[in-house]
Residue, then its C-alpha position, 0 to 999 in steps of 0.5 A: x500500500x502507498x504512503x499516505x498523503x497528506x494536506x500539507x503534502x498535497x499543499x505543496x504538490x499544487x503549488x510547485x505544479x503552478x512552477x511556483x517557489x514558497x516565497x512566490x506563492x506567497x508574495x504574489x497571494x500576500x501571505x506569510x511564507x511562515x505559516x504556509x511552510x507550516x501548513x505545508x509540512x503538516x506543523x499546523x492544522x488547516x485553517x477553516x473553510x473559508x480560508x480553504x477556499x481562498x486557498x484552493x482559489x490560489x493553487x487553481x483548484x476547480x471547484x467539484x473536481x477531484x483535486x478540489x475533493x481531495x485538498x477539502x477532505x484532507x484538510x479535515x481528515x487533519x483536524x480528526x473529522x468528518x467532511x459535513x455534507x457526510x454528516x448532514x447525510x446520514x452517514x454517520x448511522x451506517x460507519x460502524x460497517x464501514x469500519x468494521x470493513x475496514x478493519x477487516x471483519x467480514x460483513x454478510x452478503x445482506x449488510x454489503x448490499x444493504x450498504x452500497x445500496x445506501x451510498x448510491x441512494x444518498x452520496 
């Protein structure tokens, strides 16, 4: 399995693929390259959503794409979280057979098919 990324990995990633240094970045958007280096060596935690956004503006991250997804998901996977449009579905009611799954319990046929159904009904 590969190593896990992380937000501030993914940060830097986004920034470096604009060919642009720390201090660039940062100059350009008027930020502190302190904090940004913090961030991007995951010394901090992401900053809220709106900061995020703001962010995700500066890295030309397209809204609803998979890179937008996986910069917003990180960012709260950081804080030991859940993304809220999960919560606001439901979800939170059906992760104990997801993690069951993931930790490697078997779940029956019933509670699998019970589960994507689920998912494709409300994700």
């Amino acid at each position: 399995m590969g190593e896990k990324r992380t937000f501030g990995q993914v940060f830097k990633e986004k920034r470096m693929a604009l060919g642009m240094t720390l201090r660039e970045f940062c100059e350009k958007h008027e930020l502190d390259p302190g904090n940004i280096s913090k961030l991007e060596r995951d010394r901090v935690k992401p900053p809220k959503e709106e900061k995020l956004k703001e962010y995700a503006k500066y890295l030309e991250l397209e809204k609803g794409s998979d890179a937008w997804y996986e910069f917003f998901d990180l960012a709260v996977a950081a804080t030991g979280q859940l993304p809220k449009e999960l919560l606001e579905k439901d979800l939170v009611e059906k992760l104990p057979i997801l993690l069951r799954t993931l930790r490697g319990n078997k779940l029956t046929e019933e509670q699998m098919e019970d589960f994507i159904k689920y998912l494709k009904e409300n994700i």
